[in-house]
C-alpha positions as CSV (number, residue, x, y, z in Angstrom):
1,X,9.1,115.9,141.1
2,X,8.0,114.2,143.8
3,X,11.0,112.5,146.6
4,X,11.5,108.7,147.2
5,X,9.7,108.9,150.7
6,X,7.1,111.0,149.3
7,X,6.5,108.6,146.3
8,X,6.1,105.6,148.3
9,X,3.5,107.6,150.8
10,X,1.4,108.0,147.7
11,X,-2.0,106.3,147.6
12,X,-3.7,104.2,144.7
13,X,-6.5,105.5,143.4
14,X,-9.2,104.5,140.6
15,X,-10.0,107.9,138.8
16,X,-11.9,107.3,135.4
17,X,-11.0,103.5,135.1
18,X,-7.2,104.7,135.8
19,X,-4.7,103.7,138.5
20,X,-3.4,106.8,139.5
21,X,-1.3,107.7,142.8
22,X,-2.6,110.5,144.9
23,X,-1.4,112.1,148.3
24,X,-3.1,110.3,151.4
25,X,-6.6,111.5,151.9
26,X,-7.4,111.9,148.5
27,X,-9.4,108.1,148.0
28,X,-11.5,109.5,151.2
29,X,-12.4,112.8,150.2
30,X,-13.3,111.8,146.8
31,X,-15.6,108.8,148.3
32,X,-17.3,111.8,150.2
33,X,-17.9,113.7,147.1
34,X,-19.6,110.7,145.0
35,X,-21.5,109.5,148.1
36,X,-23.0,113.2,148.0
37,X,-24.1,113.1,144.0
38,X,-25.6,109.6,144.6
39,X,-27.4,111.4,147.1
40,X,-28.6,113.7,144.9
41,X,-29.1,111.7,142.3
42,X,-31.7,109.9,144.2
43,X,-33.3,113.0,145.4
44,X,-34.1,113.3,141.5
45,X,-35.4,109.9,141.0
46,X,-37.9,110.2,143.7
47,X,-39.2,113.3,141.7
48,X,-39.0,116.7,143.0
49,X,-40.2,119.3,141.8
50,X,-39.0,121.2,138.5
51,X,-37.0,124.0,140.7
52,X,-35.7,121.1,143.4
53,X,-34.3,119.3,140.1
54,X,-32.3,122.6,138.6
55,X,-31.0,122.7,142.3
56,X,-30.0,119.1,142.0
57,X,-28.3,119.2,139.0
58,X,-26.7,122.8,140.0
59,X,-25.5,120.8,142.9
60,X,-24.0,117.5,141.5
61,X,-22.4,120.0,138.7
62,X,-20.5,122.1,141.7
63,X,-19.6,118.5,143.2
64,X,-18.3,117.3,139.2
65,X,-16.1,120.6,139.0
66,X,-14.9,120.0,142.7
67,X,-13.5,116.4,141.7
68,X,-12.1,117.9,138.6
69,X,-10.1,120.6,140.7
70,X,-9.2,118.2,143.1
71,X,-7.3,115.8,141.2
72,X,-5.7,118.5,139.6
73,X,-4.8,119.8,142.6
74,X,-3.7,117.0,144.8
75,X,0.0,115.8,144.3
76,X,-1.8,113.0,141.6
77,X,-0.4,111.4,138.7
78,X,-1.2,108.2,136.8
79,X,0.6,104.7,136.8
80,X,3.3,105.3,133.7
81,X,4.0,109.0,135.2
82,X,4.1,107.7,138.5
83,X,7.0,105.0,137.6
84,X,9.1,107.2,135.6
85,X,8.9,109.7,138.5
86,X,10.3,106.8,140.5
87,X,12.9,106.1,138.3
88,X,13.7,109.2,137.5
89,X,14.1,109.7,141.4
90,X,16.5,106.6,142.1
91,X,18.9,107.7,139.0
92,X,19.1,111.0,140.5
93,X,19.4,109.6,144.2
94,X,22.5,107.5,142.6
95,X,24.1,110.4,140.6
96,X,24.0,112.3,143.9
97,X,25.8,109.3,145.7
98,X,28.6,109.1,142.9
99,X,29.1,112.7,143.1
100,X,29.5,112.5,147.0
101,X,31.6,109.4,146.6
102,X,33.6,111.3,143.5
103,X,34.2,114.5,145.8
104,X,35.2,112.1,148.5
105,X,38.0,110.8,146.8
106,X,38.9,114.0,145.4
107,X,39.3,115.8,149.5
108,X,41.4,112.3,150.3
109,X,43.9,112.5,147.0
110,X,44.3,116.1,147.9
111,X,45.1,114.9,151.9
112,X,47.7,112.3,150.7
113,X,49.5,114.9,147.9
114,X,49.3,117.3,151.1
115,X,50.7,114.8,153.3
116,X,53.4,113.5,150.5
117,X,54.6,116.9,150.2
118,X,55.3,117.4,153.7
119,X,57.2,114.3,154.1
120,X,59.4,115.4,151.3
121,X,60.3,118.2,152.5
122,X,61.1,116.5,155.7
123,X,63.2,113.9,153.9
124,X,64.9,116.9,152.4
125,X,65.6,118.7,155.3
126,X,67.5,114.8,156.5
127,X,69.6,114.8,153.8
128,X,71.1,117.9,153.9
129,X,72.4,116.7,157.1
130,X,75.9,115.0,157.1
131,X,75.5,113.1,160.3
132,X,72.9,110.5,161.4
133,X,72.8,111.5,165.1
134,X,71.4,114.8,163.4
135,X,69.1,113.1,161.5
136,X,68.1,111.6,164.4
137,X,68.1,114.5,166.5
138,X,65.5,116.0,163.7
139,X,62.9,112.7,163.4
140,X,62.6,113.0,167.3
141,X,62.0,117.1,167.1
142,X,60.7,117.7,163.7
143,X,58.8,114.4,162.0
144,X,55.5,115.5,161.6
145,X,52.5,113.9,163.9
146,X,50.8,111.5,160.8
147,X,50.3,108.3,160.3
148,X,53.0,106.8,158.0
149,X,53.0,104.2,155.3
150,X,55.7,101.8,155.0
151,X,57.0,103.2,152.4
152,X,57.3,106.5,154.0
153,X,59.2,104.7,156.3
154,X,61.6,103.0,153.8
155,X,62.3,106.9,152.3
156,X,63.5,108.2,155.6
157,X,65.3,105.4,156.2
158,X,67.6,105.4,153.2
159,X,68.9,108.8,154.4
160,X,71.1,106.8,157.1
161,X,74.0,105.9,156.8
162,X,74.4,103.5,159.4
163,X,72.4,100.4,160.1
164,X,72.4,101.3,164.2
165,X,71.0,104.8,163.6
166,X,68.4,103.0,161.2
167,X,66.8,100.8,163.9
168,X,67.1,103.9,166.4
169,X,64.9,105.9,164.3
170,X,62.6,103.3,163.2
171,X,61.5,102.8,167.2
172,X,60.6,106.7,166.7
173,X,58.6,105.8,164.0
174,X,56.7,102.3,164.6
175,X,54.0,103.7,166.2
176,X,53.0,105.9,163.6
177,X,53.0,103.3,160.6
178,X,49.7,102.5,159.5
179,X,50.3,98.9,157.6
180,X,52.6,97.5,160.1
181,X,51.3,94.0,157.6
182,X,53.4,95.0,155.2
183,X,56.8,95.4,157.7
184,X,59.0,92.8,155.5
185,X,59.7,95.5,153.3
186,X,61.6,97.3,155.8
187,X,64.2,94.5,156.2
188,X,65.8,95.2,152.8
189,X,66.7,99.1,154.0
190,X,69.6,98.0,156.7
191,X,72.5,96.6,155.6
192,X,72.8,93.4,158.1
193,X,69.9,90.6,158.5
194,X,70.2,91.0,162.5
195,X,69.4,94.7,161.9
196,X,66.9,93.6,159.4
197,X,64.9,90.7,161.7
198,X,65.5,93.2,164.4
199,X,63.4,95.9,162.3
200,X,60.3,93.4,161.9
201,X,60.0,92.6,165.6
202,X,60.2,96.5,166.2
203,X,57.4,97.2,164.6
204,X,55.4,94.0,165.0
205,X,55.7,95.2,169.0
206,X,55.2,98.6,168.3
207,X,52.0,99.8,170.5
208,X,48.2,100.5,169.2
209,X,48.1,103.9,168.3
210,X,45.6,106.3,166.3
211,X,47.1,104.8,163.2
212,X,47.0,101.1,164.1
């Protein structure tokens, strides 16, 4: 089957009283062949001899069986085949793009389970310890280099104890979160409003990074 590109490079041509769409050239070189058996065709009329005829009509037979093999030939195919070709194409052209677009998705869930599964184990590794200079010690050693989510945020921050150590580690953090829009959630994971306002502006003047 012919492409999309190909298909609209195609050229209209009248073969037998039928629209059909040939490769470029083909309307030229079959003009050449019927301008030939006119040609001969008038030779005959103005009445050669019995040998010249046979010649003739050996002639404009060769040129009949060269049209024949050249429209079987050429990349040709009538009007109906030619638009189910086409739509046959443009389905296939937009199953290709849902499958690109399904596999896309597909790499992207894998990258979040990926990155949801380190982050757990990260928040595991904070809970295990007793003191929240410790877990401070590990977000400024150990967090791993991603972007992070609000809600990513709010899980290592509920492994604090104290509201003070919370705002410390969330200055480690702001630049990394990603939907620094959606920072109001933060204020319900400290204890006091101050620390809780305080948490908002930290973020809200948080630089530009990679994951702004």
């Amino acid at each position: 089957m012919l492409s999309l590109v190909m298909m609209a490079a195609l050229e209209i041509v009248q073969i037998n009283g039928q629209v059909h769409h040939c490769e470029p050239g083909t309307s030229q070189t079959l003009a050449m062949i019927d301008s030939q058996i006119d040609r001969n065709r008038a030779q005959r009329r103005r009445g050669h001899t019995r040998q010249g005829q046979g010649r003739i009509l050996r002639e404009n037979n060769q040129l009949l069986r060269e049209v024949k093999n050249r429209v079987q030939h050429v990349q040709c195919m009538d009007d109906r085949t030619y638009r189910d070709n086409l739509r046959a194409d443009r389905q296939e052209r937009r199953r290709a793009e849902r499958l690109a677009q399904e596999r896309a998705q597909h790499r992207q869930h894998q990258s979040r389970l990926r990155r949801q599964a380190r982050l757990q184990d990260f928040t595991n590794m904070l809970k295990q310890e007793s003191f929240d200079s410790h877990k401070l010690r590990l977000i400024k050693n150990a967090l791993p280099q991603n972007c992070l989510y609000t809600t990513d945020v709010e899980m290592i921050l509920r492994t604090f104890d104290f509201d003070s150590y919370r705002q410390r580690a969330l200055k480690l953090m702001a630049n990394q979160i990603i939907d620094k829009e959606n920072r109001f959630v933060l204020r319900d994971e400290f204890s006091f409003a101050s620390y809780g306002n305080r948490a908002m502006e930290t973020v809200a003047d948080a630089r530009r990074g990679q994951c702004a």
